[in-house]
N, C-alpha and C positions, 0 to 999 in steps of 0.2 A: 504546399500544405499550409492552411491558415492554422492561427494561433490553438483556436479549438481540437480541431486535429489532430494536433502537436498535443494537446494537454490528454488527450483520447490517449493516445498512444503513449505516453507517460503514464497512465492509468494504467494499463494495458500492462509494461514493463515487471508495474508494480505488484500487479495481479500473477502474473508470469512469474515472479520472484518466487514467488510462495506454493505456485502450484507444482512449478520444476522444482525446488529447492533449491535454488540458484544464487548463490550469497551475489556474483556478479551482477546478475540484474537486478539486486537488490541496490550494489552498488551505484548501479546503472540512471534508476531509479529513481534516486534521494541525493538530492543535495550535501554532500561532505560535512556540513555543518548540523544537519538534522535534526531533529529531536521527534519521538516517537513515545507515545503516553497515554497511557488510560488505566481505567479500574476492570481488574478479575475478581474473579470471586474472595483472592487472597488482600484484596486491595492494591494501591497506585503501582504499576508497572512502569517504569521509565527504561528507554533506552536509545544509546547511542546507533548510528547508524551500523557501526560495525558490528553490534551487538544486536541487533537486528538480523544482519546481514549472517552471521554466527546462529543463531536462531533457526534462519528459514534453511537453512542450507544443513542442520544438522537433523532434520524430520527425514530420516531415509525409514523405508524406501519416501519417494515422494510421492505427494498427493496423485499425479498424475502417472507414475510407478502402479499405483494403488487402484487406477481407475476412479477412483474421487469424481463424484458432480459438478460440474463447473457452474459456480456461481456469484456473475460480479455485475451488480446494476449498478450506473452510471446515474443517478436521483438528477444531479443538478450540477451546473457548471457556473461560474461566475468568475467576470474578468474584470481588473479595472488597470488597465497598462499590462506592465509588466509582471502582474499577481495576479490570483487566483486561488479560489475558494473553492474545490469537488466534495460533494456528501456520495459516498460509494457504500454500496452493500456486497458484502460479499460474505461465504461460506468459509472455517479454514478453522482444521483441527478439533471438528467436531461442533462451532460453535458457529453462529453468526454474528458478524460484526456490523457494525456502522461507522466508516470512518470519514472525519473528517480531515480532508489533504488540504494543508496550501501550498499553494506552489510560486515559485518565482521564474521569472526567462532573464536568461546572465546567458550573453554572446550567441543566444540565437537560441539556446536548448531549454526547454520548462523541466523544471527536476521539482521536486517534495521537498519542500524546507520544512515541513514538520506535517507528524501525522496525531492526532486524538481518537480514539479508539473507544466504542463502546460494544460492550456484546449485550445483544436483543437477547439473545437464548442459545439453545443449544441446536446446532443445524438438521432438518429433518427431509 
């Protein structure tokens, strides 16, 4: 599986996190180190990955419990080595986001070393 592949499928994880509620592949995911950030309507949201990971996994039933619409475009990929730049759309709790993923490869695996989060609007 080439690099891009690998980052699809870390996309993929991450999408799957949220739509199972699955704190695991959330773990799975993101990088231990993580950082996850953006602005709600309350203002700047920060969170650690486990707090993330506590996040998706406490939305029961889950999105996918629920029958929820599955929605995650993949906009654009960008590699330079061992990093990487994804803009993702996706649907998730009512809202759409835009996030921006970077990602790193450490021992063969591309995980999410930090996500930037913006919500477009409200999902429809």
């Amino acid at each position: 599986m080439n690099d891009e592949n690998q980052i699809e499928k870390t996309i993929r994880t991450y999408f799957d996190c949220m739509y199972e509620s699955s704190a695991e592949k959330a773990r799975a995911a993101f990088h231990a180190n993580a950082l996850i950030a953006g602005y709600m309507e309350d203002g700047l949201h920060q969170m650690s990955v486990n707090d993330f990971a506590s996040l998706v996994e406490n939305q029961q039933p889950s999105p996918k419990e629920k029958g929820d619409l599955i929605r995650l475009d993949i906009l654009s990929i960008e590699m330079a080595g061992n990093t990487a730049v994804a803009r993702v759309r996706d649907d998730y709790l009512g809202m759409t986001f835009l996030d921006t993923l970077s990602l790193i490869k450490e021992n063969n695996k591309w995980t999410i070393y930090n996500k930037l989060f913006h919500v477009e609007n409200q999902a429809g």
